[in-house]
Rosetta silent file (secondary structure, phi, psi, omega in degrees, C-alpha in Angstrom):
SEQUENCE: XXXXXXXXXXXXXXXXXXXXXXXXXXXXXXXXXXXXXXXXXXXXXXXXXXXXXXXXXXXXXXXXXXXXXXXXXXXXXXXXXXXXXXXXXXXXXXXXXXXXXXXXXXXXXXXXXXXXXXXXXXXXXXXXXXXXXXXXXXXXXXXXXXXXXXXXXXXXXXXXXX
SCORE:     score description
SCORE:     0.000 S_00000001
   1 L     0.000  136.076 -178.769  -14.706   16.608  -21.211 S_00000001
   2 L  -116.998  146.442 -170.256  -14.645   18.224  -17.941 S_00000001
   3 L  -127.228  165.875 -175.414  -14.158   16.265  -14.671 S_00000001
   4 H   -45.037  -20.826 -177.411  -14.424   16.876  -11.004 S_00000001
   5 H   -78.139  -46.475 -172.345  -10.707   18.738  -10.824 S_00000001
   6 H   -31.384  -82.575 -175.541  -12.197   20.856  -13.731 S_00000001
   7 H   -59.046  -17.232 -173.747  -14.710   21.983  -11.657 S_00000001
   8 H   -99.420    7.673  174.052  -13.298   22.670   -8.446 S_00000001
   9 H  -100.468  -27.832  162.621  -10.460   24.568  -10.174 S_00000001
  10 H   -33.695  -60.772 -174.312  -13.492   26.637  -11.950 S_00000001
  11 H   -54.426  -58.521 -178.369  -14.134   27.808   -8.281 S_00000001
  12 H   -73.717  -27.816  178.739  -11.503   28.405   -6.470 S_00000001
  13 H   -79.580  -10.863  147.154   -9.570   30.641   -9.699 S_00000001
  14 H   -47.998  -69.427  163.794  -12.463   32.531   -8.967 S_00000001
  15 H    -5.796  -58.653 -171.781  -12.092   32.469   -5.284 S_00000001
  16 L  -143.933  119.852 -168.924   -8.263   33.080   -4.914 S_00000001
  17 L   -54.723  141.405  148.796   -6.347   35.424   -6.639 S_00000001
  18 L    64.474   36.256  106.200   -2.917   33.936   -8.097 S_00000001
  19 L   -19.587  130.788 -176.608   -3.772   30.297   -7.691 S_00000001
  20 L   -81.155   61.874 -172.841   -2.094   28.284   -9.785 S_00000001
  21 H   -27.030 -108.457  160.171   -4.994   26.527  -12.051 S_00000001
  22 H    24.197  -74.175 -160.523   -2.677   23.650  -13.378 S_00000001
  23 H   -74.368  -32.354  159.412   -0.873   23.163  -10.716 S_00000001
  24 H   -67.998  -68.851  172.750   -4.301   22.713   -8.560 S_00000001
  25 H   -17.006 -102.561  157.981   -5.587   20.976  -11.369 S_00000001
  26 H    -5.801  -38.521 -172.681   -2.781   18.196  -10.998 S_00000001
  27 H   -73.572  -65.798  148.849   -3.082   18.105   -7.132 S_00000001
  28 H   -20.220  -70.153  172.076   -6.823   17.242   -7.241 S_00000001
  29 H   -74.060   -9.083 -178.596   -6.613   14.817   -9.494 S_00000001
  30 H   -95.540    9.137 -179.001   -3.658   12.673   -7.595 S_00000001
  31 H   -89.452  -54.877  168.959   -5.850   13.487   -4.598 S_00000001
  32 H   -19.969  -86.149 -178.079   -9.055   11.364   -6.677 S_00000001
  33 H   -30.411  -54.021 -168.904   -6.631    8.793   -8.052 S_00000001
  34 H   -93.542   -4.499  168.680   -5.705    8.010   -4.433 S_00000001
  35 H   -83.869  -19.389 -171.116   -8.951    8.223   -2.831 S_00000001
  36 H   -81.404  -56.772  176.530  -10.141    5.693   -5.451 S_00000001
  37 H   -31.248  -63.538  173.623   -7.224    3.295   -5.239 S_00000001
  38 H   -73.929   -1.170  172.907   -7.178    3.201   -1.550 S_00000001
  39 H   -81.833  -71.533 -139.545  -11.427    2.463   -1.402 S_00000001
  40 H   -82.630  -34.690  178.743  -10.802   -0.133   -3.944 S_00000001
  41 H   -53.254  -24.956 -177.236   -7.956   -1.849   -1.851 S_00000001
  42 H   -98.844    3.546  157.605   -9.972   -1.965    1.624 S_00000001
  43 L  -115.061   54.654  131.263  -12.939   -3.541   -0.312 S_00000001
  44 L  -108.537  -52.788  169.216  -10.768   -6.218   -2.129 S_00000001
  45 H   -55.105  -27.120  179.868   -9.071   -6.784    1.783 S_00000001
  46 H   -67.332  -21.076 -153.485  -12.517   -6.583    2.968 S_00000001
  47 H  -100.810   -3.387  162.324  -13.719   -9.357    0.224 S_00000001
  48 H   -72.707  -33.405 -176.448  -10.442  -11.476    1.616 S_00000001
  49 L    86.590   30.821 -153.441  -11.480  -11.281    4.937 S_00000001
  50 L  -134.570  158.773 -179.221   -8.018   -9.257    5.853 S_00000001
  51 L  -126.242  163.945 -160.830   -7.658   -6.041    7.327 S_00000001
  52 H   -80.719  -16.677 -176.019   -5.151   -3.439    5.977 S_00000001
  53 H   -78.526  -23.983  178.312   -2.793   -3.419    9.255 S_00000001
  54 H   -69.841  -50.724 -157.634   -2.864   -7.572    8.541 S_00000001
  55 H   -61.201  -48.532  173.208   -1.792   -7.202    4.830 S_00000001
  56 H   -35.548  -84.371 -173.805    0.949   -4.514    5.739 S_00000001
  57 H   -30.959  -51.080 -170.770    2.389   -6.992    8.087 S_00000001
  58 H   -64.447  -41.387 -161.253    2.089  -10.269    5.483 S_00000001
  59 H   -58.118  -68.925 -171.066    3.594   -7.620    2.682 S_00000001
  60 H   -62.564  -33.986  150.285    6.233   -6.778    4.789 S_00000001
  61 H   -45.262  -54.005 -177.741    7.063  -10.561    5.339 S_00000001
  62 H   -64.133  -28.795 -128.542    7.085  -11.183    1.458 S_00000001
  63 H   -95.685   -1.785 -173.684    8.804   -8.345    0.625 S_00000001
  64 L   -80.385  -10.518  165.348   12.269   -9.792    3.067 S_00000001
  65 L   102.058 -178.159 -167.568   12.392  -12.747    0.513 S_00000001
  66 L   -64.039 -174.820  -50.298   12.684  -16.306    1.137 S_00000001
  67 L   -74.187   42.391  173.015   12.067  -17.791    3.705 S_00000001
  68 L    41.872   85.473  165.412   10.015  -14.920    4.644 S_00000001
  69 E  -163.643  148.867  177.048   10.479  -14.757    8.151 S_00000001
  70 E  -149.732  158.558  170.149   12.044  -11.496   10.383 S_00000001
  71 L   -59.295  101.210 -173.136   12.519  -10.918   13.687 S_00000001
  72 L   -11.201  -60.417 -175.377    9.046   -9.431   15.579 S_00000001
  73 H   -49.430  -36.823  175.895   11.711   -6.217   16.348 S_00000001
  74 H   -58.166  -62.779 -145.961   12.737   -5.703   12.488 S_00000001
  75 H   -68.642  -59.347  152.645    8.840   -5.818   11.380 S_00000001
  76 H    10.571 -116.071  143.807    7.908   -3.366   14.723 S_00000001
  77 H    70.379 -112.022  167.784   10.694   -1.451   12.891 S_00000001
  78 H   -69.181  -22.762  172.556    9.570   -1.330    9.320 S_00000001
  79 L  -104.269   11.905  163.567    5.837   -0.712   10.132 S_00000001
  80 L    83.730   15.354 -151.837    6.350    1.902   12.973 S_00000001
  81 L  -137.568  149.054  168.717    4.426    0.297   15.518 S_00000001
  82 L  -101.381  169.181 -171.680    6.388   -0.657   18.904 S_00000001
  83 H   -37.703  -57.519 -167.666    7.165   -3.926   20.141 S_00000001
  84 H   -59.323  -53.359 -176.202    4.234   -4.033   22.174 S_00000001
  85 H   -53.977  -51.801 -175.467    1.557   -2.943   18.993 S_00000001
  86 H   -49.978  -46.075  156.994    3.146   -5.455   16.973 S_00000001
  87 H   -53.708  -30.925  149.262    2.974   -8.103   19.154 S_00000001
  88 H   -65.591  -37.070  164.520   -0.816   -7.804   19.405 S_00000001
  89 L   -56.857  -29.860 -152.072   -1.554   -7.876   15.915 S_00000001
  90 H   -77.587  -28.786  175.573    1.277  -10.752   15.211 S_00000001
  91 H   -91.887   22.787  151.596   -1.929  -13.168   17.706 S_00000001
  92 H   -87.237  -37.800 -104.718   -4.467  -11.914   15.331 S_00000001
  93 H  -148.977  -45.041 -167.380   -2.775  -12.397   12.281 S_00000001
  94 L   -75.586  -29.378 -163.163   -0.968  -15.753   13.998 S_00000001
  95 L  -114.856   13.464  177.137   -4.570  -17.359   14.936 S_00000001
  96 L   -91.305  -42.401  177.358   -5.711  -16.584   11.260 S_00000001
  97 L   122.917  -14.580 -149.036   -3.284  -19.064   10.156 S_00000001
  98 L   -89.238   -9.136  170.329   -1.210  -16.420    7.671 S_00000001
  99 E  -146.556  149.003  150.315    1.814  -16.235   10.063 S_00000001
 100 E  -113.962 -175.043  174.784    3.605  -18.260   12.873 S_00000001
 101 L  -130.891  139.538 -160.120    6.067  -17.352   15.310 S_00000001
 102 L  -124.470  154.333  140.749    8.964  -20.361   15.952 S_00000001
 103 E   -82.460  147.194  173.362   11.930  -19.896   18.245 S_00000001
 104 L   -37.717  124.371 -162.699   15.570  -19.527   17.273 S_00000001
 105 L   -69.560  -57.953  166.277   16.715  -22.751   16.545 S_00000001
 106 L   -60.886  -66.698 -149.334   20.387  -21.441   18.471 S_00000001
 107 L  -122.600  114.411 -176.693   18.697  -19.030   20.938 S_00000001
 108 L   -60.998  -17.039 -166.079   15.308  -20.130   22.638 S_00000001
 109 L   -83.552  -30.352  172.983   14.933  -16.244   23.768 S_00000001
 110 L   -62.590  160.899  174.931   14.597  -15.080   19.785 S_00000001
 111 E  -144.821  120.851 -149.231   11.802  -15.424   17.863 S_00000001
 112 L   -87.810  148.774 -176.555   10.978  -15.846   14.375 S_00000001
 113 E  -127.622  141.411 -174.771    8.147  -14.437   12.811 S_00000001
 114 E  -139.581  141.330  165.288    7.417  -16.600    9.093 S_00000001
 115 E   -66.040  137.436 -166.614    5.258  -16.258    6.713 S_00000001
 116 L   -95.612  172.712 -178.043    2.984  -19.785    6.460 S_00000001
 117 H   -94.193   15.246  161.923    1.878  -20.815    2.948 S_00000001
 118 H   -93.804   -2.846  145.193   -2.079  -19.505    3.549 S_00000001
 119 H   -61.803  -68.346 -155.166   -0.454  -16.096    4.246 S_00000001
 120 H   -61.083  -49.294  178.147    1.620  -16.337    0.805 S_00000001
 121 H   -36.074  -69.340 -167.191   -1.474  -17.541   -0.422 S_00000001
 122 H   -53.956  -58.176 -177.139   -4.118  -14.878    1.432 S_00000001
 123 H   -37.270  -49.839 -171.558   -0.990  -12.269   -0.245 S_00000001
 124 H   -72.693  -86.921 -179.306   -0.705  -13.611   -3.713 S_00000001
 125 H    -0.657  -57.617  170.203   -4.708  -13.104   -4.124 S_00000001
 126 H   -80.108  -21.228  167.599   -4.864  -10.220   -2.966 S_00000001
 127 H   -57.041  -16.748 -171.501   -2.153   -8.821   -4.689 S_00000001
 128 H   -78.355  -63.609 -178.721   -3.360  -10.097   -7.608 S_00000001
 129 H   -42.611  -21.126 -165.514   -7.008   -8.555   -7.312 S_00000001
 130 H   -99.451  -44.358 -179.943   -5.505   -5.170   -6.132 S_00000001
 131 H   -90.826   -1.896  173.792   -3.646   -5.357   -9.814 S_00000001
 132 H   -84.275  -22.825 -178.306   -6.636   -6.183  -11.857 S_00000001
 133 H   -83.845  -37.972  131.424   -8.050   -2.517  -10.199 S_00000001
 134 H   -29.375  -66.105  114.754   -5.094   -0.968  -11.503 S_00000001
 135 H    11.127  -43.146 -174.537   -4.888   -2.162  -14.605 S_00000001
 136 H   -88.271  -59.458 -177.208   -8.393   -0.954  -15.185 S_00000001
 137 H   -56.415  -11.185 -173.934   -7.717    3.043  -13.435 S_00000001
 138 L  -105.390   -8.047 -170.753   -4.694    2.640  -15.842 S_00000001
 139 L   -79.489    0.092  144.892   -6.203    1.318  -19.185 S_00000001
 140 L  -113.737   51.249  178.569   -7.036    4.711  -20.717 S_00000001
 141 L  -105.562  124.207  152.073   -3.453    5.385  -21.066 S_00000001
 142 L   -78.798 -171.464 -175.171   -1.304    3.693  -23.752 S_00000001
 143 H   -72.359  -25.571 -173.472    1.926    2.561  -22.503 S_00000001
 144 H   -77.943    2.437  172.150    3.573    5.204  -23.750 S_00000001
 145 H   -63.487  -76.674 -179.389    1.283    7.535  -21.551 S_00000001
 146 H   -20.648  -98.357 -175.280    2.093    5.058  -18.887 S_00000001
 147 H   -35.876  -28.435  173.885    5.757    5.311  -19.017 S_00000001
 148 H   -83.183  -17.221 -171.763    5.655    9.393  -19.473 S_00000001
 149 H   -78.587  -36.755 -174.697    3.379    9.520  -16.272 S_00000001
 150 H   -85.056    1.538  141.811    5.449    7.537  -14.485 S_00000001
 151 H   -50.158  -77.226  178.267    8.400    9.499  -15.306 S_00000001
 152 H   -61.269  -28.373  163.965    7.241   12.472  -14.590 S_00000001
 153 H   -90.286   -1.473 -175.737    5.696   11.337  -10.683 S_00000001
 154 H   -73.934  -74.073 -179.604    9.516    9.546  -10.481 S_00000001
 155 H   -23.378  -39.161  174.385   10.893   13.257  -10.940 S_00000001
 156 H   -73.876  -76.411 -172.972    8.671   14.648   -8.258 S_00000001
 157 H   -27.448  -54.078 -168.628    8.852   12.351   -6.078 S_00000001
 158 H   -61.355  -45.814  174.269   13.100   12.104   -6.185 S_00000001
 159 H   -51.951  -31.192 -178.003   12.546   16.140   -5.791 S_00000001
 160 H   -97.200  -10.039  157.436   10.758   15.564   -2.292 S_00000001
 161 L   -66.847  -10.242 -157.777   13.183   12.993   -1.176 S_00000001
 162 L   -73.919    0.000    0.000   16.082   15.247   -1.616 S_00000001
């Protein structure tokens, strides 16, 4: 069966001398894979009512553990955004219901940012719905497919970290 990588590696080994077919080949397709993956995640946040800079934010709540709450600077921080960016999203995201922000119980000038439980909620959903599309792009694999692919993208990956 030939697929869309197929063809556009037909072309181009015309095209360009000492191209690496394979190695294009391979490139393509994790190029596909990740255009499909991210379309189906911004139409499961779209079908949520969430936008992807909200979920980043709730995500990044869950992922600090109970009681899910960080300081506005840490999340700034981990998502790359300054103080200022953050803070405008945190009254979108705040007047949704999915986060609030409390003051330090010692110090009135900190501020908490916590996940509420119709954020954990709005989160678990989508995560869950986001793994039913996965699950599907992954079910003509058996596991042990599974387990050699994801070997084999660990290896790359650990190579472009070094």
């Amino acid at each position: 069966m030939e697929d869309a990588a197929d063809r556009h590696v037909d072309v181009w080994t015309r095209e360009l001398d000492g191209l690496d077919p394979v190695g294009e080949a391979i490139f393509v397709r994790l190029a596909i894979l990740a255009r499909h993956q991210d379309r189906r995640r911004r139409e499961v946040l779209a079908a949520g009512g969430m936008l992807r800079w909200q979920f980043k934010v709730l995500l990044m709540l869950r992922r600090n553990g109970p009681p899910y709450t960080a300081s506005p600077s840490r999340l700034a921080e981990h998502l790359g955004l300054t103080r200022g960016a953050l803070s405008a999203r945190l009254g979108a995201i705040e007047e949704a219901g999915w986060i609030e922000r409390a003051p330090d119980a010692v110090d009135r000038r900190r501020v908490h940012v916590r996940l509420t439980d119709a954020g954990h909620a709005m989160l678990t959903a989508h995560i869950s719905q986001e793994g039913l599309g996965e699950s599907v792009l992954l079910a003509p694999l058996t596991e042990r497919e599974r387990r050699t692919l994801a070997d084999l993208l660990r290896k790359m990956v650990l190579a472009v970290q070094e």
